[in-house]
C-alpha positions in Angstrom: 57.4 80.6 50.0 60.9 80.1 48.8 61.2 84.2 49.5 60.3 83.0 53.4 62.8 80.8 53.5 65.5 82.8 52.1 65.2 85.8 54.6 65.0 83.1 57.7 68.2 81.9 56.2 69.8 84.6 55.4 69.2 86.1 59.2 70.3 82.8 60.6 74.1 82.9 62.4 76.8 81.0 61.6 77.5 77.8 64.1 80.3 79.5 66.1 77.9 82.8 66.4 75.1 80.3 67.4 77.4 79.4 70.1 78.1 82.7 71.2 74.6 84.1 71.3 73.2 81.0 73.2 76.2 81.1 75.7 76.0 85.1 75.9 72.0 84.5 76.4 72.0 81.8 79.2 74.8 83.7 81.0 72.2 86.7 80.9 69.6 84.4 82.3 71.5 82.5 85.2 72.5 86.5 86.3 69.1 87.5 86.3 67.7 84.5 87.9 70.7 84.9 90.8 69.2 88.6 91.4 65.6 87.4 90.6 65.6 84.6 92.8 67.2 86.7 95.9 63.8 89.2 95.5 61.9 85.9 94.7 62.9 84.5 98.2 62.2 87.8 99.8 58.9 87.9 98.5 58.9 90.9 96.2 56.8 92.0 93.0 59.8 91.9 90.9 61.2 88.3 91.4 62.8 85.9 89.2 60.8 86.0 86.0 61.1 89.9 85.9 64.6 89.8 86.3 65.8 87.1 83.8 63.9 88.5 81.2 64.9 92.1 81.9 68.9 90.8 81.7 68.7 89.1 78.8 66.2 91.7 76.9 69.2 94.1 77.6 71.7 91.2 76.8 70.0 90.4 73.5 69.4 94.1 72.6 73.3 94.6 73.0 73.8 91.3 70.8 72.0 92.4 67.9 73.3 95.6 67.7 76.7 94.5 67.9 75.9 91.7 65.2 74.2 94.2 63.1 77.9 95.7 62.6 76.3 99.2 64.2 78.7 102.2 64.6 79.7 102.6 68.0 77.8 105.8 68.5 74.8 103.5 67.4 75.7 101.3 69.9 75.9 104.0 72.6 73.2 104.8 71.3 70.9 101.7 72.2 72.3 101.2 75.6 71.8 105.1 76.5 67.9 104.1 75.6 68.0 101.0 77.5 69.4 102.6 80.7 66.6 105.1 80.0 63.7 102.6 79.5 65.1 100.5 82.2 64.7 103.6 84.3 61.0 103.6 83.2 60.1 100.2 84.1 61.8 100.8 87.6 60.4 103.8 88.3 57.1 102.1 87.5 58.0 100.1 91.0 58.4 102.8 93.4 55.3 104.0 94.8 55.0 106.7 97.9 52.8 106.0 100.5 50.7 109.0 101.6 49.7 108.0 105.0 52.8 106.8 106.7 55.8 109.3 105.0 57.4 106.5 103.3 58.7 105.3 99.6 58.4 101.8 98.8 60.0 99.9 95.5 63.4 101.8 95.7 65.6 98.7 95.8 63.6 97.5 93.8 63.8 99.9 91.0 68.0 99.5 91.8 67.9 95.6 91.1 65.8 96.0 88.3 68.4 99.1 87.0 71.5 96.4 87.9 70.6 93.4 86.0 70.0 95.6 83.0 73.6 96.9 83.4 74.6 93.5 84.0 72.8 92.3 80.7 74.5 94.7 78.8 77.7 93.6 80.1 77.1 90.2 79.1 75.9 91.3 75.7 79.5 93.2 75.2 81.2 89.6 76.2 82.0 90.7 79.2 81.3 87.9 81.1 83.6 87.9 83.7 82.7 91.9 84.6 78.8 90.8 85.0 79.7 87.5 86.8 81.8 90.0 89.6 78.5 92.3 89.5 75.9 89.5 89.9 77.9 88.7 93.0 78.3 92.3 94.4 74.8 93.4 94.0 73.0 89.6 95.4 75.6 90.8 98.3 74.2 94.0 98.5 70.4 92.4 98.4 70.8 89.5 100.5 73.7 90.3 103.0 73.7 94.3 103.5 69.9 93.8 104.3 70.5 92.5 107.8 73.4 94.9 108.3 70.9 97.5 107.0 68.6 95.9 109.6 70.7 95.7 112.7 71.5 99.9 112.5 68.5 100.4 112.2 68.6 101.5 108.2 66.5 102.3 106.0 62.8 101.2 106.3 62.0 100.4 103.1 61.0 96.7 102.1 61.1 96.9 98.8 
């Protein structure tokens, strides 16, 4: 028992790297929940849960390899996998509809690709960088749509 006890402590951080994480890690989740809650509201597959989770997965992926002391080609390393997986999961949302010509999930996929980006900015401590790109891409999804609308854009609603 006493082994059990030493590992959980021994893995445990510091107070001021407490602090960090848990700042770095709600940070992660208000950015995803602005992007989530934007597809939320529009009524998309993708919506809030999908997207808080998904930044701060990235955001605590990022985190532990950083507090692992990892090289930096390590580091590159785990976000080149994450922009891959991330890729995955987003291409798991487009979907082409045979009968009427058209692809559907596309922005999805996008926002999905976003907050992972913006997760790992956060997990880098760049907070201010992912708080500027939280704003630019829920401008893009909830203000460029009626632009997108009013020329008569793309069609997709995804």
């Amino acid at each position: 028992m006493s082994m059990i006890v030493d590992e959980l402590a021994a893995s445990l951080p510091t107070g001021q790297e407490t602090v960090r994480v848990l700042v770095r890690l709600l940070a992660a989740l208000l950015a995803g929940g602005i992007i989530g809650l934007q597809r939320e509201a529009s009524g998309k597959a993708a919506g809030l849960r999908t997207h808080m989770l998904v930044c701060a997965g990235t955001t605590l992926f990022v985190l532990t390899a950083v507090g692992a002391d990892m090289q930096e080609d390590a580091i590159s390393r785990i976000v080149q996998g994450l922009a891959t997986g991330i890729g995955f999961l987003g291409a798991g949302a487009i979907l082409k509809v045979e009968t009427v010509h058209q692809i559907k999930g596309l922005t999805t996929a996008a926002g999905i690709w976003m907050t992972a980006a913006l997760g790992v900015a956060i997990g880098f401590g760049q907070l201010g960088t992912a708080a500027i790109g939280t704003l630019l891409a829920w401008l893009v999804l909830a203000v460029l749509i009626k632009v997108d609308k009013r020329i008569g854009g793309s069609n997709e609603r995804a």
